[in-house]
N, C-alpha and C positions, 0 to 999 in steps of 0.2 A: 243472744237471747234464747231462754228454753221454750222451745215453739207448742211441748207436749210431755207428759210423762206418765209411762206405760206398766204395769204389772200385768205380767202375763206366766200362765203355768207351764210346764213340760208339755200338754196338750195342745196347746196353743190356744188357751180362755184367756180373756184378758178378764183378772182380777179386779183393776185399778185402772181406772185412763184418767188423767186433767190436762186441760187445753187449756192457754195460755193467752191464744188465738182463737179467733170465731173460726168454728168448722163444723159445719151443715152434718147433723146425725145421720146421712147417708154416705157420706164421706168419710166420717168418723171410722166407719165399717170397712170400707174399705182401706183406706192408710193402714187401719193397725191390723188387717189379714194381710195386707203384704209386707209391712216391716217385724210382725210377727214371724212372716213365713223366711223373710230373708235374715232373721236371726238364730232361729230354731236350726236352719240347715247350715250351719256353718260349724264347724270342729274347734274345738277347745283351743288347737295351734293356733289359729288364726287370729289376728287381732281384733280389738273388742270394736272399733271403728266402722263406719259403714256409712258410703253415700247412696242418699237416697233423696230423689228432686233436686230440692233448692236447700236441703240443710242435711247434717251429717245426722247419722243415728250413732249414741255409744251407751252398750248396754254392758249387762253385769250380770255372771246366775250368778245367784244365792240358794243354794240346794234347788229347792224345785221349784226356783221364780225366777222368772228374768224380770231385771228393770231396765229398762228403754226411755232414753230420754232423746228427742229431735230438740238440736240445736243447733241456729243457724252458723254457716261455714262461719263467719267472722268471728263469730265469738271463741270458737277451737283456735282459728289461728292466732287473734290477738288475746285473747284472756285464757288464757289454758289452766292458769293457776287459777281466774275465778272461779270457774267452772268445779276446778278438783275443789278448793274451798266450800263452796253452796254444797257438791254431793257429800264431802265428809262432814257438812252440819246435819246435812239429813238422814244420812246411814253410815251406822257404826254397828262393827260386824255382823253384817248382812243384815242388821232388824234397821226399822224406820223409828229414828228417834227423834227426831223433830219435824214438825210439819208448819210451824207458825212463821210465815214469811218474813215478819220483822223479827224473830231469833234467830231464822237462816242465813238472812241478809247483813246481821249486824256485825261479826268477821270483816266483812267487805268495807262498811259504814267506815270502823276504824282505823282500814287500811287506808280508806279514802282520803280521813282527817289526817293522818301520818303524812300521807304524801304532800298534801297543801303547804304543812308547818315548814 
């Protein structure tokens, strides 16, 4: 399940945050200064993955944006393809092209129905 998803600049401003999950606007502040901070300091080599609490972090630049999304550990282990599914409905080459939840989700819907028949 996506717990959160982040836009943040080169600076480390978050552009863009939606929560998923209820999280107290003092909280808010602090989660994305530290998974801000522990994305920003990491080198291009290194994998885009990151544990952080109770769910993984796996971000993305796009010239001068990171996107950051917290999802929980079970959905990376068991759904890895849905996961890449919902981000390639949302971003295509770096720009955000869909945001409406039932056209992100609908890929999945008929993978679902695939599988039942």
């Amino acid at each position: 399940m996506i717990k959160f998803f982040l836009m943040v600049n080169k600076q480390g401003q978050t552009r863009l945050s939606r929560y998923y999950e209820h999280v107290e606007i003092h909280k808010r502040t602090m989660l994305e200064a530290e998974v801000i901070k522990n994305c920003l300091s990491r080198s291009k080599e290194q994998c885009s993955f990151i544990e952080y609490k109770d769910f993984k972090l796996v971000y993305r630049q796009y010239a001068a944006l990171f996107i950051v999304v917290g999802i929980s550990e079970t959905e990376i282990m068991f759904n890895l393809d849905r996961v890449h599914i919902i981000l390639d409905e949302m971003v295509l080459n770096g720009c955000i092209v869909e945001t409406n939840k039932n056209r992100i989700l609908a890929p999945l819907f008929v993978l679902d129905k695939m599988a039942e028949s």
